[in-house]
N, C-alpha and C positions, 0 to 999 in steps of 0.2 A: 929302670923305667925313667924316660926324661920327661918331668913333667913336674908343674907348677901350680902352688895356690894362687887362682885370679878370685875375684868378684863380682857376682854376677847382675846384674839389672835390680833388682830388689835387694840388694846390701848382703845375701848371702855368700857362702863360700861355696867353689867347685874344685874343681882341677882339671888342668889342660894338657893334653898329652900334647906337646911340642911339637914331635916329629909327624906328626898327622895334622895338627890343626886342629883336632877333635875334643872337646871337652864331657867332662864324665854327667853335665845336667847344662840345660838351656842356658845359656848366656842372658834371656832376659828374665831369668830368675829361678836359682836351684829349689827353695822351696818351695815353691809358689807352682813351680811343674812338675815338684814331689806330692807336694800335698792335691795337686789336681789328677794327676795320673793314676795315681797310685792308692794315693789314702780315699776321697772322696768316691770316684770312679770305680775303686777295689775294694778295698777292707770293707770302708762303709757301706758300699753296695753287698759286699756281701755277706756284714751283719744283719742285711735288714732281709733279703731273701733267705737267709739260712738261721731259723731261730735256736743256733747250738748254743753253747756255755764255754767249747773249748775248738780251738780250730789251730789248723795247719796249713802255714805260711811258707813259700819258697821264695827267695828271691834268686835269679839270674842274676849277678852283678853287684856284688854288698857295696864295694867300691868304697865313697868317705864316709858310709852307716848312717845317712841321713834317713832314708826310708823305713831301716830299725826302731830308727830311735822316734819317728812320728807314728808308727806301728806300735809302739809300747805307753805313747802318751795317747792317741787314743783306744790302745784296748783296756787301758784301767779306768779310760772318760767309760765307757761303754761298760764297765765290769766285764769286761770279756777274757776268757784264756785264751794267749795266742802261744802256739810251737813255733817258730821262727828257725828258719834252715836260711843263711846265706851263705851262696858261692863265689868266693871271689880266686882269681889265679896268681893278681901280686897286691898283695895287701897293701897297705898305705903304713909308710913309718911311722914310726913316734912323733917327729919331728911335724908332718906332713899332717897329721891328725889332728895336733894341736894348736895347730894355725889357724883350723876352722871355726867358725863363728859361729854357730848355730844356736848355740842360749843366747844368743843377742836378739834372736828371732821367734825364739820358741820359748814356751811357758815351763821354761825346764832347770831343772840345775846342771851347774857343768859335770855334778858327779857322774848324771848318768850315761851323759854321752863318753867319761872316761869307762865310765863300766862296757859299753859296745867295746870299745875297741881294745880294751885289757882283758877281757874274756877269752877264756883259753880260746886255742882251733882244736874242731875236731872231739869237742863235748859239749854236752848240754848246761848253760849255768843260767840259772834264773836271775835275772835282772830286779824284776820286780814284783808282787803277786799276781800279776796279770801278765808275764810276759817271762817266757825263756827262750834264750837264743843260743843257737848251734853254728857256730862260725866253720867254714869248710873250705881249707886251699886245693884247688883242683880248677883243670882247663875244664871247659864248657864244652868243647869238641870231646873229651875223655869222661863224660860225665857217671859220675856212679855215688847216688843216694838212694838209702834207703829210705820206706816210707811212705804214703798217698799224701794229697792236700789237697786243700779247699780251694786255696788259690795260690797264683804261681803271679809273682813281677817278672815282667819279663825285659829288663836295663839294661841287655846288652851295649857294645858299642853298635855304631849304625852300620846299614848293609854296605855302603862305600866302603867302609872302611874294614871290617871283618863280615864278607857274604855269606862265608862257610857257617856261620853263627844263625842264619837267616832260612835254612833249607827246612827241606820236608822231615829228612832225617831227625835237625835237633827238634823239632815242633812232635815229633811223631811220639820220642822220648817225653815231653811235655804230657801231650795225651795221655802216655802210661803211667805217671805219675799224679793223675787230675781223680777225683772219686769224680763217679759223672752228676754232673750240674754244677761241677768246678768251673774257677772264672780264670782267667787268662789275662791280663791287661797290659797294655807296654804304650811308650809314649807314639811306636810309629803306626801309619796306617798305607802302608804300599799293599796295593793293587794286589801283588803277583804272593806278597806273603800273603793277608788276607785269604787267597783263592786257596792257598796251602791247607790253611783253617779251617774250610770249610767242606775242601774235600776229604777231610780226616773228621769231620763231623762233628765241628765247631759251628755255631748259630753266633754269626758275626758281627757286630756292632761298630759305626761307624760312630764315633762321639765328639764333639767340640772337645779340641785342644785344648794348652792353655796357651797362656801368652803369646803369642811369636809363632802359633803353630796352629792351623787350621783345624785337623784333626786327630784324633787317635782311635785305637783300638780295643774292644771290650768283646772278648771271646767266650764264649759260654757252650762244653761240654755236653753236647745233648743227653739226656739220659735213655736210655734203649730199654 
């Protein structure tokens, strides 16, 4: 993979895939459209609609384990148990993980973000009391976990650049893995995915982005 640690608008760290131009979080700010997408928009939305004690987490796209590791600071703010499943197809090196800044940014130590990314692939190790995570190497076209969840990130890279990631097919796989009143969220909001969503009998939410980005998307599993 040819690709590089930049930094992004808010002094966080990403990574830019060279050969595409495409970076793995907004350029005007990796936390700031982790924690808006994902943590506020997801988790917390859906600690406060779903009054469990233990929930189950997928991410699409573990990528640099930022969204991990804001998923684990706040399910122990919250006393929450979180199961944490991320897939990613090429992990990020040693080298490439510890270039990232993120205890610069977050109320964390550097242990724990060494613990995301030293944690075996392919078992469950508890990180924290509030939070165990399942790291899993595997293409998103080939996808195969076991398991339901509460909610699903959905970080791919963008439809320009990988479409095949973007169809009915993988959302439909989505569906089957949602208990229904499962939530969906991801940073895009196209039209034609949307429509996807909701002819597979998603209740679709159109939400203020963050930074740099008008909108996104908050998908919600009808129940039958």
């Amino acid at each position: 993979m040819n690709r590089k640690v930049i930094i992004t608008e808010d002094g966080s760290s990403s990574l830019l895939m060279q050969d595409w131009g495409e970076t793995y979080h907004s350029v005007h700010g990796a936390v700031q459209e982790t924690q808006h997408v994902y943590i506020e928009n997801g988790l917390r939305f859906l600690f406060s609609q779903n009054k469990k004690e233990e929930y189950a987490v997928l991410e699409m796209g573990f990528g640099t384990g930022l969204t991990a590791l804001l998923t684990a600071l706040n399910a122990a703010d919250a006393l929450k148990k979180v199961n944490y499943t991320g897939i990613e197809a090429f992990p990020l090196t040693e080298r490439e993980w510890k270039t990232l800044n993120y205890t610069d940014h977050l109320p964390t130590q550097e242990t724990l973000l060494y613990k995301v990314h030293e944690a075996v692939w392919e078992t469950a190790i508890p990180l924290t009391p509030f939070f165990t995570l399942t790291k899993t190497q595997q293409r998103f076209e080939t996808l195969c976990v076991e398991g339901t969840f509460d909610l699903i990130y959905f970080d791919v890279f963008g439809y320009k650049y990988q479409p095949e990631l973007w169809t009915e097919a993988i959302f439909e796989q989505m569906k089957d893995l949602l208990y229904p009143g499962g939530i969906l969220v991801t940073y895009a909001c196209k039209a034609a995915v949307n429509k996807i969503l909701k002819n597979l009998g998603f209740e679709v939410h159109k939400l203020k982005g963050p930074p740099g980005k008008r909108e996104m998307t908050r998908a919600i599993l009808v129940k039958k």
